[in-house]
C-alpha positions, 0 to 999 in steps of 0.5 A: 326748205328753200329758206335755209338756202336763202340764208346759206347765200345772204350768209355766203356774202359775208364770207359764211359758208355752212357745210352740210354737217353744220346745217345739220347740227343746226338741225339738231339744235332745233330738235332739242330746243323744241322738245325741251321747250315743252318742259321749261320755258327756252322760247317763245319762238318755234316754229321752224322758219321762225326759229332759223331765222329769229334765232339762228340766222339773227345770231350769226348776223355778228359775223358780217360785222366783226373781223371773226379771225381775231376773235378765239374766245367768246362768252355770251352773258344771259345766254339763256337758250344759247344765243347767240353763243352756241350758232357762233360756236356751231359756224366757228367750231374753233373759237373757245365759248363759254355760255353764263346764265343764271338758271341752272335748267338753262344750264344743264341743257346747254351742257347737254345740248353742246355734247349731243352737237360734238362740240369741243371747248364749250363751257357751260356756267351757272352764275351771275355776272356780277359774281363771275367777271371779278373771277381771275380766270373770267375777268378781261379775258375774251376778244369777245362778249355778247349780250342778247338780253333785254337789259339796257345798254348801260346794264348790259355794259355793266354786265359785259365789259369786265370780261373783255380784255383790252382791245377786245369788244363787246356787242349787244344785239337789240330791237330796232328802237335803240337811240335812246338807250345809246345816247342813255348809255355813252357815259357809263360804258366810257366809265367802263372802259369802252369807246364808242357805240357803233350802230349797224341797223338790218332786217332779217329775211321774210320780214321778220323784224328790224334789228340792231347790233351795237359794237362796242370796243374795249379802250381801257381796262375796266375799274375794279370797282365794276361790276358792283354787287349783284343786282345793284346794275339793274337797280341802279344803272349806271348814267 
């Protein structure tokens, strides 16, 4: 697989070095993830280079960008088939993860998947954000908040922020036509506590796509207001 070289040198350039035993856990990951698509829809990506670089190497493009020495604890909102949560945990075995989602399926075979992987201080939870970010043992206490759903900015913000503890960031990973939804988004994610929106534009290896990582630092606490009653984000975003 000459590819999983290439991507092991253009990750060796932002200080990424995988050992043999991690690029087999993302063996492994990839396994799973395709025999399980086979009976609950995970992906719609699956084959294997596309799988390792639109997934697993789009995932880790986080760690070019952020100082990963001081981050120890990451949640990944929407999670959904654990990106770009568990390709983190996999590359930075001590950070603390915790994967939310709102499908249980999506869940259980997170849970399943972590403990077939060995990896330690992962947790796995089925909820909405709205509801887990006003949880006392959740809200404002992670370094770092990550988001690869398809929401807007402003909702996504809504989602992320009161998990972020001061100081903290949170980063959503977009498509490649974001300019919009960033000039749409800076006034509720100040309302939020958040400063600014910083924009780091790429391509992922064999021409596979444009992409964008938004690094959003968290300045100020977040009003109690926030997050609102579930479902009202996406009804009604924030402007």
């Amino acid at each position: 697989m000459d590819y999983r070289y290439e991507l092991g040198e253009q990750m060796s350039k932002w200080g990424l070095h995988l050992s043999d035993e991690q690029w087999d856990r993302f063996a492994l990951y990839f396994r799973r993830l395709t025999e399980t698509n086979q009976k609950m829809n995970l992906t719609a990506i699956t084959e294997e280079k596309e799988v390792y670089i639109k997934h697993f190497y789009d995932s880790l493009t986080l760690v070019s960008r952020l100082p990963m020495d001081e981050i120890d604890s990451v949640i990944d909102v929407g999670t959904g088939a654990g990106f770009p949560g568990l390709p983190l945990k996999i590359a930075y075995p001590r950070i603390r993860l915790v994967l939310l989602d709102s499908l249980k399926k999506r869940i259980v075979f997170l849970k399943e998947l972590a403990q077939e992987l060995e990896l330690e201080d992962v947790e796995t939870i089925h909820g909405r954000a709205e509801e887990t970010a006003r949880d006392p043992l959740f809200r404002e206490r992670f370094d770092l908040a990550t988001a690869r759903a398809v929401a807007k900015l402003n909702v996504l913000s809504e989602y992320c922020f009161p998990f972020v503890r001061v100081g903290g960031r949170f980063v959503a990973m977009k498509g490649p036509d974001v300019e919009t939804e960033v000039q749409g988004a800076k006034r509720a994610v100040q309302r939020l506590g958040g400063g600014g929106i910083h924009t780091v534009s790429f391509s992922l290896p064999e021409e596979m796509g444009n992409r964008n990582i938004l690094i959003l630092p968290k300045e100020n606490p977040t009003p109690k207001a926030y997050p609102r009653k579930p479902g009202t984000p996406l009804r009604q975003p924030l402007t």
